[in-house]
Structure formats: structure tokens, C-alpha cells
Backbone as CSV, one residue per row, in Angstrom:
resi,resn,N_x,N_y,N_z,CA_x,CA_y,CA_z,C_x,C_y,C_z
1,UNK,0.844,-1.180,0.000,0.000,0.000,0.000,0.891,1.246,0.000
2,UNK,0.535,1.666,-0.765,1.824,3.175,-1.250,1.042,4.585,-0.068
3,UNK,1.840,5.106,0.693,1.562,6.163,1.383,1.918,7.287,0.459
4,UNK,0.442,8.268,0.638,0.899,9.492,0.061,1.857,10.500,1.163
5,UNK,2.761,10.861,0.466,3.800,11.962,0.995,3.144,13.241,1.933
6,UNK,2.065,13.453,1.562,0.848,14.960,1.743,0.508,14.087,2.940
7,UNK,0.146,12.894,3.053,-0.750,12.483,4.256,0.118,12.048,5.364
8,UNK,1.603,11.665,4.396,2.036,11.209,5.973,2.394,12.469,6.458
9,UNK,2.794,13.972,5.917,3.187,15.081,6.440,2.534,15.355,7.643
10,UNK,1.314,15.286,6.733,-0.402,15.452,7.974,-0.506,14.460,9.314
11,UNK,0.102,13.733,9.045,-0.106,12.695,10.139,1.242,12.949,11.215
12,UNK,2.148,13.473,10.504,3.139,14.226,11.389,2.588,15.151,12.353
13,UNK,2.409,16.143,11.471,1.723,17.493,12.256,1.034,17.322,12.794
14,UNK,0.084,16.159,12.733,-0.926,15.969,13.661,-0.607,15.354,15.197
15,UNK,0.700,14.578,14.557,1.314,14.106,16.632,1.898,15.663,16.908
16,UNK,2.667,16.375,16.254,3.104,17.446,17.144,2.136,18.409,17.529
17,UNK,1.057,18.098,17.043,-0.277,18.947,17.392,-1.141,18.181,18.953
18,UNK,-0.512,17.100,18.577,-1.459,16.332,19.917,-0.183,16.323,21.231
19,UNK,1.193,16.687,20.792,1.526,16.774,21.910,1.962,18.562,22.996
20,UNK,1.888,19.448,21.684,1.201,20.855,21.965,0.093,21.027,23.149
21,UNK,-0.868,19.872,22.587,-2.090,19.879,23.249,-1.997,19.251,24.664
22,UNK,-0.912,18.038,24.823,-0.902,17.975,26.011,-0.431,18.713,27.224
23,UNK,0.968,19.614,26.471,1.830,20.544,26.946,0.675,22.132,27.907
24,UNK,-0.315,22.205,26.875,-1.108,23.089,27.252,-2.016,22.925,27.736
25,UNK,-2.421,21.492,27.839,-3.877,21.310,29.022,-3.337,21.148,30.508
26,UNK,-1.733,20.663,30.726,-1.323,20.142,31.877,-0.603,21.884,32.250
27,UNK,-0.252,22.849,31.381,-0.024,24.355,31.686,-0.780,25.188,32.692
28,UNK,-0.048,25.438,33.787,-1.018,26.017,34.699,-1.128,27.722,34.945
29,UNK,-2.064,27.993,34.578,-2.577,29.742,33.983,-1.786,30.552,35.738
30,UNK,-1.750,31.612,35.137,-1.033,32.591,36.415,-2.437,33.176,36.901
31,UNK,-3.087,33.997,35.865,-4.146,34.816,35.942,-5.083,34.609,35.270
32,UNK,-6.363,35.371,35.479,-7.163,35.577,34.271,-6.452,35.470,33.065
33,UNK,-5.568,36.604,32.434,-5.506,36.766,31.341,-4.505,35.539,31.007
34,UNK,-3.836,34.804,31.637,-3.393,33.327,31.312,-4.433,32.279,31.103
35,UNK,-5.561,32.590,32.070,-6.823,31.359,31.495,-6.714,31.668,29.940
36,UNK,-7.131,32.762,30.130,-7.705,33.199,28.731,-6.547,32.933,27.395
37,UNK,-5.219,32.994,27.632,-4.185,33.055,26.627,-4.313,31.589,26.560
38,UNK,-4.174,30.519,27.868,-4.298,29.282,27.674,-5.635,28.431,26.997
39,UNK,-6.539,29.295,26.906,-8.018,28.824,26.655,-8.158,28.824,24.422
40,UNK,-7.682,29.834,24.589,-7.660,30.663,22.935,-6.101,29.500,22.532
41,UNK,-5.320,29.231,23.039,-4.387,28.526,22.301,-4.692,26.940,22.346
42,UNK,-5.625,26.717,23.519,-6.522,24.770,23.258,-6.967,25.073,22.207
43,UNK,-8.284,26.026,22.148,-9.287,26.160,20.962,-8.378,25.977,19.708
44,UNK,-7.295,27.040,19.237,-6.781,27.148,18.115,-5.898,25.991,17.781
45,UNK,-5.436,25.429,18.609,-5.006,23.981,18.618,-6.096,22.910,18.104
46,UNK,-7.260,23.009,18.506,-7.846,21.591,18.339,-8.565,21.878,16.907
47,UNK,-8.885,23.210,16.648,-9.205,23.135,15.091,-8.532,23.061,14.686
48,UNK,-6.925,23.239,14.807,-6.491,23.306,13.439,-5.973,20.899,13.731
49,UNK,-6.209,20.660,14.586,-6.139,19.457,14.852,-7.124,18.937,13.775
50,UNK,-8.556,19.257,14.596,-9.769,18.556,13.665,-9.656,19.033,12.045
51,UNK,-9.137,20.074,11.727,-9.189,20.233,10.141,-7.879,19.470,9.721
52,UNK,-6.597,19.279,10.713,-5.753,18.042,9.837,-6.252,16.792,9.776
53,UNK,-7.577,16.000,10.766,-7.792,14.697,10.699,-8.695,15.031,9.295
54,UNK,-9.864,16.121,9.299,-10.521,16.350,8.244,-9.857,15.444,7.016
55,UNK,-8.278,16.186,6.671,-7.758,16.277,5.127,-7.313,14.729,5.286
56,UNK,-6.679,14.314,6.323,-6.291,13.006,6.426,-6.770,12.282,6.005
57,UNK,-8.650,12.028,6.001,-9.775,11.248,6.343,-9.906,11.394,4.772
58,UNK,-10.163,13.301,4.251,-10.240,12.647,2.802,-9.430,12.103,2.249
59,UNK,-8.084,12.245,1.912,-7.200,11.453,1.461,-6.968,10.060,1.440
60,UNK,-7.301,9.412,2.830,-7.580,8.301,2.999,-9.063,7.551,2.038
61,UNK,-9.715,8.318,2.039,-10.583,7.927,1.208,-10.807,8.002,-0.233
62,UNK,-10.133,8.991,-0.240,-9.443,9.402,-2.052,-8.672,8.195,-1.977
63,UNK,-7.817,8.241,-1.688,-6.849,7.151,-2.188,-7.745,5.241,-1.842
64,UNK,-8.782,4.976,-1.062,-9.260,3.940,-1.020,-10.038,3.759,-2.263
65,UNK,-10.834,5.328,-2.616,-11.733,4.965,-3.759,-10.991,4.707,-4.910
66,UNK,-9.650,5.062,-5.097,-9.042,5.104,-6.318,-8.255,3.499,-6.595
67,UNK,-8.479,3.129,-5.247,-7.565,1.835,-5.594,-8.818,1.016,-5.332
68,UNK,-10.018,1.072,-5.243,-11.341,0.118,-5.459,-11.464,0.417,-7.035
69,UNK,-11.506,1.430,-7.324,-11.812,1.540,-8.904,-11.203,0.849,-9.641
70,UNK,-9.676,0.737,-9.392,-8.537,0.007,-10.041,-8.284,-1.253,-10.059
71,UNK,-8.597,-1.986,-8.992,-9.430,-3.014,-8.915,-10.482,-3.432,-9.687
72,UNK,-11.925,-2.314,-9.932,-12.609,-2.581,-10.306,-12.621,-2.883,-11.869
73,UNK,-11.629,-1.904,-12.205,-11.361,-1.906,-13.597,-10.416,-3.109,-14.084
74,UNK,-9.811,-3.609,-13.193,-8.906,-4.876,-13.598,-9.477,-6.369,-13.710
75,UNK,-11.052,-6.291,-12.461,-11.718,-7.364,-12.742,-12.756,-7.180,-14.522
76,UNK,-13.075,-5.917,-14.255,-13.957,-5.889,-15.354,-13.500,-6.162,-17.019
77,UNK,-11.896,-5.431,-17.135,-11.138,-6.099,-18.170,-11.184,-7.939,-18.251
């Protein structure tokens, strides 16, 4: 099974994104305005998390449909 280059990048970024995330949930705020700096950098963390599984997920599925087709086309020959 051939890995695309684009997805394993994504799948990179996505552990250094999940360990960001641990770094900053176990981060303990000084003040208010540390809740708040710590609160706005989870949030911006986990979308840009959920939009790398997003591209992952299509790709993964791009590349499943393309190798069912290829298949499909090799039985049908």
C-alpha cells in the first residue's frame, strides 16, 4: 500500500499537534488573562487538529476509492 507523501506530512503534524495539546492542558494559567491566553491557544489547537484529521480522512478515502476503482477496472477487463 503506497503512502501518500501529503498524508504522511499530515499525520506528522498531527502528533506534534497532539503533543502541543498535552503541553497546554497540563499548563497552569497565572491569571485571568493566562486562562484566557491558555483557553484561545486549546481552541486554536484543536481546530487546526480537527481540520488536519478532516484532510487526512479525505485522502484516505481518495486514495481507497481510487484503488477500489482500479481493482474494479482490472476485474472488469
Amino acid at each position: 500500500m503506497e503512502i501518500n507523501e501529503k498524508v504522511l506530512k499530515l499525520k506528522v503534524r498531527a502528533e506534534e499537534i497532539k503533543e502541543q495539546l498535552a503541553y497546554w492542558e497540563e499548563y497552569p494559567p497565572v491569571n485571568n488573562m493566562g486562562k484566557w491566553a491558555r483557553q484561545t491557544k486549546l481552541d486554536k489547537l484543536q481546530k487546526e487538529l480537527s481540520k488536519i484529521q478532516r484532510d487526512i480522512d479525505f485522502h484516505d478515502n481518495l486514495y481507497l476509492s481510487n484503488e477500489i476503482y482500479k481493482q474494479w477496472k482490472k476485474d472488469a477487463l
